[in-house]
N, C-alpha and C positions, 0 to 999 in steps of 0.2 A: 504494500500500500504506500502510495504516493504521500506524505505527511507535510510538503511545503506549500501550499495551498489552504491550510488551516490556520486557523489563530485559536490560540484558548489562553484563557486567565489560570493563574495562580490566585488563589488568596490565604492569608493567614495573616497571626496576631505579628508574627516577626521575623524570626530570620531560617525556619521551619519550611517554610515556602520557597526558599532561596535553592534549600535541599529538595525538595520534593521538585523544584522546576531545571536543575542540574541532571538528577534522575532521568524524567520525561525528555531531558533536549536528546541527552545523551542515546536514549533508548528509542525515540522514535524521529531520527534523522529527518531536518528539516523545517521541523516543524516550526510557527512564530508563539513564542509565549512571552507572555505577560505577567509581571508579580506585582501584584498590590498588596503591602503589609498597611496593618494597623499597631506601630509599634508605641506609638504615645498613649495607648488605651492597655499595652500589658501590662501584669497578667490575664487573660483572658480568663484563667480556673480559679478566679473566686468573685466573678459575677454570678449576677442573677442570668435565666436567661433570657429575661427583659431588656438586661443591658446587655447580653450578647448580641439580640436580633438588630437595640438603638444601634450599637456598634460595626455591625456588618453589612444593614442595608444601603450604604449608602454606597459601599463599593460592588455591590450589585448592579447596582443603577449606572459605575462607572465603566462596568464591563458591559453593560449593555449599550454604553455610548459607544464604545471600541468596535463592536460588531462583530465582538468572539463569538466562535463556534459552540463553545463548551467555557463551562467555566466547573476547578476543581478546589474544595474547599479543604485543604489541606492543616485545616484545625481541627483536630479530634473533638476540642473543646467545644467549639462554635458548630458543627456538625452533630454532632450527638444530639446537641440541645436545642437549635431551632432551623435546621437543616429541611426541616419539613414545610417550614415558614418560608424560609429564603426561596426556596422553588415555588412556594405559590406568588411569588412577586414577580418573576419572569418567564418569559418564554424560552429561556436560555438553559439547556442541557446542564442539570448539576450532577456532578460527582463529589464523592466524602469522603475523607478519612475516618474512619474509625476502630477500637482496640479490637487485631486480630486473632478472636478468643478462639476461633472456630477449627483454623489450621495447627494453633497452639493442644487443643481440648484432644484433637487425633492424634497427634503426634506421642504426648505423651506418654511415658512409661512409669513414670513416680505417682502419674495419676494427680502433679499438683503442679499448677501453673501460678507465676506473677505476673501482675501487671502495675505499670508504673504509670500512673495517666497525674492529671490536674482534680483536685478536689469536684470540680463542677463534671469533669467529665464521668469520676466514678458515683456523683451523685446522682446520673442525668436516668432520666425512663427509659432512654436506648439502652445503657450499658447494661440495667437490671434486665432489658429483652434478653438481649443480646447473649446474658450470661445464662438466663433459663431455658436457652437450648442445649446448652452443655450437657453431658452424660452425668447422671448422678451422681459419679465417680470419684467424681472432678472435683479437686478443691482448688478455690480462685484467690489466691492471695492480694489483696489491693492494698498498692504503696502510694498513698499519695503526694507526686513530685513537685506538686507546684513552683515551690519554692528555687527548683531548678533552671526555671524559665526567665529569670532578667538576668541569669547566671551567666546561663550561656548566651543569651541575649549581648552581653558586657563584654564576653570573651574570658571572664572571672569563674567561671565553674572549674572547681579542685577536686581531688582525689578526696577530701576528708565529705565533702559536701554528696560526693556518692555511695559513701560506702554503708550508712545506715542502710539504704536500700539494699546494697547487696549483701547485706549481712542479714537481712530479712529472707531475702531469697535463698540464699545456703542454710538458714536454721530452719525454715517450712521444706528443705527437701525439694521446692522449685528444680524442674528440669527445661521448664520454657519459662522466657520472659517475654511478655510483649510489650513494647515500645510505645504508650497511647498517645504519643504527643510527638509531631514531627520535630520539636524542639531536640526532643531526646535524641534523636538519629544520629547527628551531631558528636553525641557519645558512646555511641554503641562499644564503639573499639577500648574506647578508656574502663567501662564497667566489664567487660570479661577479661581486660589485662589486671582488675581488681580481685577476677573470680579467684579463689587457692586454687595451689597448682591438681591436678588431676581432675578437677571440678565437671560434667558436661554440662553447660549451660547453651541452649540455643534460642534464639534473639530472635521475632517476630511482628514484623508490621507490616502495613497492607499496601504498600505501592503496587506491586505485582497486581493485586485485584482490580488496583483504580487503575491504573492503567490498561488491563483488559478492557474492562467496563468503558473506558475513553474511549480507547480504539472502535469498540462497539455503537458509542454514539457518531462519531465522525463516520464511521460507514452509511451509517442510519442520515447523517445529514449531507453526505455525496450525491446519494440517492434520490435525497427528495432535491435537491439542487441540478439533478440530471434528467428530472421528469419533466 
């Protein structure tokens, strides 16, 4: 598939988005993207989702001046919470980020997963769906990182400021982590160079699915442009 002929938006609270639009340049040769961060209004994970939707509509509205194809909201935070909203405000193809429990819940062997999200996003109605498909098996360890996000936002995020988490994760027996915040991508590498040595920790988040799912809508909007 042809990809330079498209446009689509990035969005997120800050520099999340930077990663996630890195990912897609790289992965789908061509293509035009667009990042709009909202980083004067971080954290994102300890709004209401009141002030999420005030916070996000408005760069809705500015992708929709652009005349992107697709627009992908690459905040766990702001997608889990009013992701349902935002697409009833445009005509404009949404995709989400959100914590990938689903590939984490099979994979496993310890039968116990963590996840590392923003307080709003483990508070949010999706995540509680989201986790009540899981096998009953399953135990969901929730780390809440908020406090990681002006961290690396700043370039200031340390090895002392991760290791509670992963000290959580090695005492629940965790054998998957997932990643709820593209914030965290950022440190994927730094928290399993923290894991002890012999540890199998495997790392988990959903670019791979949003980016199907993209591909899936830009074919869907070739088509109706080819009719």
């Amino acid at each position: 598939m042809d990809f330079s002929s498209y446009h689509i938006g990035v969005f997120d609270s800050g520099v999340g988005g930077r990663y996630v639009a890195l990912r897609l340049q790289r992965e789908l040769p061509g293509i035009r993207i667009t990042v709009l961060s909202d980083s004067k209004n971080i954290p994102y994970g300890k709004k209401t989702p009141a002030q999420l939707l005030e916070c996000a509509r408005p760069f809705i509205g500015r992708f929709e001046a652009l005349g992107v194809d697709a627009v992908v909201i690459a905040c766990n935070t702001c997608f889990v919470n009013v992701g349902h909203q935002l697409r009833q405000l445009t005509r404009v193809p949404i995709i989400g980020f959100e914590p990938a429990l689903e590939p984490a819940a099979a994979d496993s062997i310890s039968r116990v997963v963590a996840v590392c999200a923003t307080g709003s996003t483990l508070r949010s109605r999706r995540f509680k769906d989201i986790k009540a498909t899981c096998p009953e098996d399953l135990e969901v360890v929730e780390i809440d990182c908020t406090d990681w996000v002006p961290l690396i936002e700043a370039g200031r995020i340390r090895a002392a400021h991760l290791q509670p988490a992963v000290d959580k994760v090695v005492s629940s027996r965790a054998d998957g982590l997932i990643l709820g915040c593209t914030h965290y991508h950022w440190v994927a590498g730094d928290i399993l160079a923290l894991m002890p040595a012999g540890y199998d920790l495997r790392l988990y988040e959903p670019t791979e699915r949003v980016k199907a799912e993209l591909v899936g809508v830009l074919q869907r909007v070739g088509q109706s442009l080819s009719q």
